[in-house]
C-alpha positions in Angstrom: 13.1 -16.1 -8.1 15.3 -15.4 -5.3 12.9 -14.6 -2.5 15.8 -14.5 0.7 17.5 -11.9 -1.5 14.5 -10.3 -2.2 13.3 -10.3 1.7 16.8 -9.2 2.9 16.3 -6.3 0.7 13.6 -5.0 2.4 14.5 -5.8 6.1 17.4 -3.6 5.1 15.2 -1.0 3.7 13.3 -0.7 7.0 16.5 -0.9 8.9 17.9 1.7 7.2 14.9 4.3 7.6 15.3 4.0 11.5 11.3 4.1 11.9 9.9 3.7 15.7 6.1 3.5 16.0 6.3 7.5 17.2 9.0 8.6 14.6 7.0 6.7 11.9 5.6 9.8 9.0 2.6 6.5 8.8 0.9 3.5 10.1 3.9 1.0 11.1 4.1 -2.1 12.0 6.7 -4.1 14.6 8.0 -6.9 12.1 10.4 -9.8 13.8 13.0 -10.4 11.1 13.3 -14.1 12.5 10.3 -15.7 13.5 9.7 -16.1 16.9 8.0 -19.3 15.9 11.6 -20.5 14.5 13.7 -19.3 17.3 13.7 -15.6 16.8 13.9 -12.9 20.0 12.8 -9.6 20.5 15.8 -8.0 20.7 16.4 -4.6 19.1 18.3 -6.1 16.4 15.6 -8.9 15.2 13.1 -5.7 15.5 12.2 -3.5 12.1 9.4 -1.5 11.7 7.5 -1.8 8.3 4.8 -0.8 6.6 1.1 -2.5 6.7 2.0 -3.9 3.3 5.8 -4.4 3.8 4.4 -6.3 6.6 2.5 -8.6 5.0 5.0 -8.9 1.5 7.7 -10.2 4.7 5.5 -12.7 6.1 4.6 -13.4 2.3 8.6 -14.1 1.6 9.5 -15.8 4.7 6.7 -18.6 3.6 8.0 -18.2 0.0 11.7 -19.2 1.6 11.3 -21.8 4.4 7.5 -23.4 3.2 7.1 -24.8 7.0 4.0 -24.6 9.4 5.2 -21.5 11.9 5.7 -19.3 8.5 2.4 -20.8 6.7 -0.3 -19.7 10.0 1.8 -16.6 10.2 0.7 -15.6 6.6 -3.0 -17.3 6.7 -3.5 -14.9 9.9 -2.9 -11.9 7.7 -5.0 -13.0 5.1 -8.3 -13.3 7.1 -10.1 -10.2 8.8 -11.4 -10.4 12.7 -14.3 -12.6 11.3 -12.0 -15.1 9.8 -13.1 -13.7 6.1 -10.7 -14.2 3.6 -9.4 -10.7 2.0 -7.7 -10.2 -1.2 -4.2 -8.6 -1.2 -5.3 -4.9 -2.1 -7.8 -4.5 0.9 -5.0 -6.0 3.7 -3.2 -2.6 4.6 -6.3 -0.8 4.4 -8.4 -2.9 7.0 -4.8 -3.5 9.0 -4.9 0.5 9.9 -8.4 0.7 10.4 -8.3 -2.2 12.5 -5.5 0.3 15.0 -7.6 2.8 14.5 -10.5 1.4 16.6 -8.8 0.0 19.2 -7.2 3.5 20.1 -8.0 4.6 23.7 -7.7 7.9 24.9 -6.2 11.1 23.5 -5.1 9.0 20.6 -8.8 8.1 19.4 -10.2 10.2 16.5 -13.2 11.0 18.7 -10.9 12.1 22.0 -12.6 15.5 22.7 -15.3 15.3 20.3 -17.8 12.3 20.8 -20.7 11.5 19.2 -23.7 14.0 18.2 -26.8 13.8 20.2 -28.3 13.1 17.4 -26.5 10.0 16.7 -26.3 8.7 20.2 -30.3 9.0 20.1 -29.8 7.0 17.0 -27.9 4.4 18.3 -30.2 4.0 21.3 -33.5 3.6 19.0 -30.9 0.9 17.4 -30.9 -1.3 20.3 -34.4 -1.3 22.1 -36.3 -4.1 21.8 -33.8 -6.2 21.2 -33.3 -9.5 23.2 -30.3 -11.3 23.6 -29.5 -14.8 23.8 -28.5 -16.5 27.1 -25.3 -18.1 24.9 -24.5 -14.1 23.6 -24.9 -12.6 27.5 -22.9 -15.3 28.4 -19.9 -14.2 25.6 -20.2 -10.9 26.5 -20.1 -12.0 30.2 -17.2 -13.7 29.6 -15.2 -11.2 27.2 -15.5 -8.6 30.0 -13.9 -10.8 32.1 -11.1 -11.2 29.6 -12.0 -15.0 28.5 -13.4 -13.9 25.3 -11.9 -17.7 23.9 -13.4 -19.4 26.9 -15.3 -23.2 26.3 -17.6 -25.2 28.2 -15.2 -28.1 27.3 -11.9 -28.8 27.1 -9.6 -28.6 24.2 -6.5 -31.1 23.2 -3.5 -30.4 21.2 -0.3 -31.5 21.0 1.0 -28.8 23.1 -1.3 -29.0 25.7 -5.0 -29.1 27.2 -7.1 -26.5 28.5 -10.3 -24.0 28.0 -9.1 -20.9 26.4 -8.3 -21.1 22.4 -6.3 -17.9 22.6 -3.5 -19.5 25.2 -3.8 -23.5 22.8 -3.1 -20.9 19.6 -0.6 -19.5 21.0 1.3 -22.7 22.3 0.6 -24.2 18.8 1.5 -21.9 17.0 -1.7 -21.4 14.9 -5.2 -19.5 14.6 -7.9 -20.2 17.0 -10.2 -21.0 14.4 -7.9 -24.5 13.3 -8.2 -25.0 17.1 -11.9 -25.9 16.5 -11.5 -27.1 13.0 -9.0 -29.9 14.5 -10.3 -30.8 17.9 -14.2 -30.4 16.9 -15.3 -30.7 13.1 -12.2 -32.7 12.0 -11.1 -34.7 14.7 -12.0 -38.1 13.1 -11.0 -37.0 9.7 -7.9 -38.5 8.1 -5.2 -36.3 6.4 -4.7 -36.0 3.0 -4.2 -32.5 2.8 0.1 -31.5 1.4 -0.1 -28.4 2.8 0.4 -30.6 6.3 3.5 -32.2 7.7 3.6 -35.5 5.2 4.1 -37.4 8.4 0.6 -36.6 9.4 -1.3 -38.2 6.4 -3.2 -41.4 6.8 -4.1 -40.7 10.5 -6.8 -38.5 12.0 -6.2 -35.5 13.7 -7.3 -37.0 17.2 -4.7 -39.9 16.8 -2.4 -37.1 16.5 -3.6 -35.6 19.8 -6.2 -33.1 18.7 -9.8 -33.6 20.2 -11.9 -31.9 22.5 -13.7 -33.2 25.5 -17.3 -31.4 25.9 -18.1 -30.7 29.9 
């Protein structure tokens, strides 16, 4: 199957509808036609906006086509929900727009104007007395106010870097915060057998390779 030809077909397809988030008749999505991962910018022309699951069918492709480990995170992202839950193919566009949905502030929230009942705000305070929280779940919430919702209380290693916050490491990395804490904690003396990694990599441990984490 020729899956370039297939995934220049549909970057054409979205250039060719002219969709901006605003001018969009649906949900959209801001799709880089080159991977920033691989060199890509975000110029206008590297820029098409595409459905939820044109989205994910683009990131599907571009793994299909190049098989290296910017395009392979970039799909295993979309395949997991906020609580790192794997999701079958049906259910991604679906929880991709109700995930915008939720994070909407202001007059474009479905409840702008309306709020919630007194009935249900009564509700949801009966939900919540009596309940105790842990020092280590104050201390998240502490921190996610203050914008470190990835913040340790150690220090993380990686190849491209050192530091506290998994969001910044993933970023640098190019990967999910969640193999952040697979390689540097849980599988930092295991050696590497897996194919789906660099072949270069097998027979030594991730920490040889420069992932480890350092508790304070």
């Amino acid at each position: 199957m020729n899956y370039e030809r297939i995934y220049n077909n549909l970057i054409t397809r979205g250039k060719e509808r002219g969709w901006t988030k605003k001018s969009a008749p649906c949900y959209v999505e801001r799709h880089h036609i080159l991977p920033r991962s691989m060199g890509g910018g975000d110029n206008k022309e590297n820029i098409v906006y595409l459905t939820a699951k044109e989205h994910f069918v683009a990131h599907h492709l571009l793994w299909r086509i190049h098989r290296n480990r910017q395009t392979y995170y970039a799909l295993v992202c979309m395949l997991h929900d906020k609580r790192n839950n794997r999701v079958s193919f049906p259910e991604i566009p679906r929880l991709r727009e109700k995930a915008v949905l939720f994070a909407r502030r202001g007059e474009n929230h479905p409840l702008y104007g309306i709020g919630h009942t007194e009935e249900a705000r009564k509700k949801m305070s009966q939900s919540h007395k009596g309940k105790v929280l842990s020092s280590e779940t104050r201390c998240r919430m502490s921190n996610a106010r203050k914008g470190n919702l990835c913040q340790s209380k150690g220090v993380y290693h990686t190849p491209k870097g050192s530091g506290r916050s998994l969001r910044e490491l993933a970023h640098l990395n190019h990967c999910s915060t969640t193999t952040i804490q697979e390689r540097c904690k849980r599988r930092s003396n295991t050696v590497i057998v897996s194919k789906k990694l660099p072949s270069h990599w097998r027979g030594k441990t991730f920490k040889e390779l420069g992932w480890w984490y350092e508790p304070d």
